[in-house]
C-alpha positions in Angstrom: -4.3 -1.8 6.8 -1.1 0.0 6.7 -1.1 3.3 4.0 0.3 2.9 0.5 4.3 3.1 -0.2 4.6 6.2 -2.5 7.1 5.0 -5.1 6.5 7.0 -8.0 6.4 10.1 -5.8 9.3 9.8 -4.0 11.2 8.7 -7.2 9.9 11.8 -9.4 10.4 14.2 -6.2 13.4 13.4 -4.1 16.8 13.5 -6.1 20.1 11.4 -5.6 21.9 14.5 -4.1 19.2 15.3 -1.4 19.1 12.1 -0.5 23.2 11.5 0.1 22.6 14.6 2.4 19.9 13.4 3.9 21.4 10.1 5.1 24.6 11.7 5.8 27.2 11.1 3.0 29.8 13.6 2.7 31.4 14.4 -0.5 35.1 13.5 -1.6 36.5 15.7 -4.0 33.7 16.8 -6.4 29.9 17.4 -5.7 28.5 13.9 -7.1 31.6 11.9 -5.7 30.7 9.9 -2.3 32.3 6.8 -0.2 30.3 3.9 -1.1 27.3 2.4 1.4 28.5 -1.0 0.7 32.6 -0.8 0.1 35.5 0.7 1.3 35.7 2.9 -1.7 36.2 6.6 -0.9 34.9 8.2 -3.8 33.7 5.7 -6.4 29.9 6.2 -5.6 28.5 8.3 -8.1 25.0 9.9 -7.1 23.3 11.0 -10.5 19.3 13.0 -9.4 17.2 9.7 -10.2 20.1 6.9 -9.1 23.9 5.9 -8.0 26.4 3.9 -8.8 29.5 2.6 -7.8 32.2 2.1 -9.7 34.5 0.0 -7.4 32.0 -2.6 -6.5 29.2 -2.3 -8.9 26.4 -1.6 -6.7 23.5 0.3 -8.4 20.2 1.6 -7.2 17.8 4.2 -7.5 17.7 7.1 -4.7 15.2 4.7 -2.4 18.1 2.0 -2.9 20.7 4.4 -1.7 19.0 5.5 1.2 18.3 1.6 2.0 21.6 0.6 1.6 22.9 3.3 3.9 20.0 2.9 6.8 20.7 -1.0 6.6 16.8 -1.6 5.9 14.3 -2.5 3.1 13.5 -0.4 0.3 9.6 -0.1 1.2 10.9 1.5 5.0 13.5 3.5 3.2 10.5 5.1 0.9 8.4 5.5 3.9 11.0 7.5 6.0 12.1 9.6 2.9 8.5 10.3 2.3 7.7 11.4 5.8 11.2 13.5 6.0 10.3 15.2 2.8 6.9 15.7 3.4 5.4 13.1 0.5 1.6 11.8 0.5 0.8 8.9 -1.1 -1.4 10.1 -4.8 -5.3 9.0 -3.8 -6.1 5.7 -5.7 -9.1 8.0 -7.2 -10.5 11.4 -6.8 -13.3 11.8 -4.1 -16.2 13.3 -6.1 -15.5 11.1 -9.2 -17.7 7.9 -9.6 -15.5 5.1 -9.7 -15.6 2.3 -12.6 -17.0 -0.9 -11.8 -15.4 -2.1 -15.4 -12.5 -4.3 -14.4 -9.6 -5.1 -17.7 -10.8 -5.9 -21.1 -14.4 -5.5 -20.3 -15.4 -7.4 -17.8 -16.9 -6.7 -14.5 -15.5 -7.8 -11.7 -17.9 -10.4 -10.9 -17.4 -12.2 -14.5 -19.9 -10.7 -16.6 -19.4 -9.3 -20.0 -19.8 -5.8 -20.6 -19.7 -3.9 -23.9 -18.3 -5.0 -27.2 -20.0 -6.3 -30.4 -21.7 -8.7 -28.6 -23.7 -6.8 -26.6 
């Protein structure tokens, strides 16, 4: 079982600007100007700290999306490798130490049976 993608952390962790350096974008004329990943624009890609966009083709993503596009890959590898090159852990499911709830959503247990509620 391969480890979980850490979306949220990367997202809330890793800005737009790190990641254009990161991949290797150079700036053109002003610090959130780039030459866009996906057309021959020189300096329509705007990177903003949560996403970019492009205002010759239209292509928008968040940072995960920017590093995919430029890497040529899937979002889920792109999160992995920024997560590694930033130095991101996946957030535990629970915290060790804690007992875990066996209720499942809307009160009921995961093997059917009805738990709490008026009619208990």
């Amino acid at each position: 079982m391969s480890a979980a993608i850490p979306w949220s952390e990367v997202r809330g962790s890793v800005t737009g600007p790190q990641v254009a350096a990161d991949v290797g974008l150079k700036p053109a004329r002003e610090p959130h100007k780039f030459g866009c990943v996906r057309c021959d624009s020189s300096d329509a890609l705007h990177v903003y700290p949560d996403r970019a966009h492009c205002y010759s083709c239209g292509w928008s993503g968040s940072v995960i999306d920017l590093a995919a596009a430029k890497w040529n890959t899937e979002p889920a590898e792109a999160c992995r490798v920024l997560a590694e090159r930033f130095g991101i852990r996946p957030a535990p499911l629970y915290r060790p130490g804690r007992p875990v709830s066996r209720v499942g959503h809307r009160g009921v247990s995961p093997v059917g049976e009805r738990v709490g509620g008026p009619d208990s």
